[in-house]
C-alpha positions, 0 to 999 in steps of 0.5 A: 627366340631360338635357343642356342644349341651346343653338341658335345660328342663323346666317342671311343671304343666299346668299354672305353667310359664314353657313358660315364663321361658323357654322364659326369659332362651333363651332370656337371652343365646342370649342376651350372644351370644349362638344359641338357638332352640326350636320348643316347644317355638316357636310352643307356640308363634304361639298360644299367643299374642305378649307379653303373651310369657313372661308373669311372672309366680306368683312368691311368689308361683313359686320355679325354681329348677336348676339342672345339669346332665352329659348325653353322647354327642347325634349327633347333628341334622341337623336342629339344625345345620341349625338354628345357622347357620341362616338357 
C-alpha cells in the first residue's frame, strides 16, 4: 500500500523565518506522530549551529498565510518510502 503524501511549501523572502517555520511545521506533525521528509531542511541544518534551526522569525512583522490546494495523487518516491520506513 502507497503511502499518502501531503506537500506543505514554505516560501517568502531571503530572511523571512521560512526555515524556522518550516522546522516548527515538522517538529509539530511529528510530535503527532506523521513521518516527514525534507531534504531542504535538513540541507540548511547542515549549514546552522545547533538551535539557529528554530530561530523565531520577528513575529510582529511576519503574517503566515495557511492555504489548502486539491492536486492529483503523484507516485510516491522511493526515497520518501525509505525515510518513514526509518530507511
Amino acid at each position: 500500500m502507497k503511502p499518502t503524501i501531503i506537500n506543505v511549501h514554505v516560501s517568502g523572502p531571503t530572511a523571512s523565518g521560512k526555515t524556522a517555520v518550516l522546522a516548527k511545521i515538522r517538529k509539530a506533525l511529528e510530535a503527532e506522530g506523521f513521518c516527514c521528509a525534507s531534504p531542504d531542511l535538513d540541507a540548511e541544518a547542515r549549514m546552522m549551529r545547533p538551535g539557529d534551526l528554530e530561530a523565531a522569525p520577528r513575529r510582529q512583522k511576519t503574517v503566515v498565510v495557511l492555504s489548502e490546494e486539491n492536486c492529483p495523487r503523484p507516485p510516491a518516491r522511493p526515497e520518501d518510502q525509505a525515510q518513514c520506513r526509518g530507511g
